[in-house]
Every structure is written in C-alpha cells, then in structure tokens.
C-alpha angles and dihedrals in degrees: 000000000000118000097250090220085061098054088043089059095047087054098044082056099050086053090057113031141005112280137209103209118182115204149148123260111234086207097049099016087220122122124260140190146184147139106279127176149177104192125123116350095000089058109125132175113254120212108240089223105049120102085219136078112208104207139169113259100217102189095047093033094232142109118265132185118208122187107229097215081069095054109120105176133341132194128178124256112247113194108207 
C-alpha cells in the first residue's frame, strides 16, 4: 500500500505546479508516464478517501485518473 503522506504530497504539488508522475497502468501493467495538473482552472476537488487521483493531462488535453498505489516516482514541472 502507498505511504499516504506520499500520495498527499503528490496532490499538494498538482494543485500548485505541473507534474511529471511515472506509474503503472493497472490495464497494460506497463509503466506510463506525462505532465498532469490541477492548478488554475483544472483545479477539483479529490475525495480523501479515493485511491485515485483524478488530474489534468496537460500534453493530450483530457482527464486522467491515476491510482496512486501505482505512482512510482513524481517531479515538478520547472518552466525555464
């Protein structure tokens, strides 16, 4: 099971800043990855208590919903 602490960093962050999140897909098991958000407009509200994170993905303009048990590794986003 994810540390909780883990998948509430990784959600503090999307409200702030563009993330790259890497994780397995539970359909393929093969491991994904892309540049998800929920800043400004994009910004929803998560149920505490879900095992997904619903999240904008901002490459392919759709919602996607990641299940954080399957989170391998995130970094923010830095526009230069």
């Amino acid at each position: 099971m994810i540390n909780m602490g883990f998948a509430d960093n990784v959600l503090k962050a999307l409200y702030e800043d563009n993330i790259h999140i890497t994780y397995t897909s539970l359909n393929s098991g093969r491991e994904l990855d892309g540049v998800y958000t929920l800043k400004g407009d994009k910004r929803i509200q998560q149920q505490d208590a879900s095992d997904t994170l619903v999240c904008w993905d901002v490459k392919n303009n759709v919602w996607q919903d990641i299940r954080k048990e399957t989170i391998t590794t995130w970094i923010r986003v830095i526009d230069w």
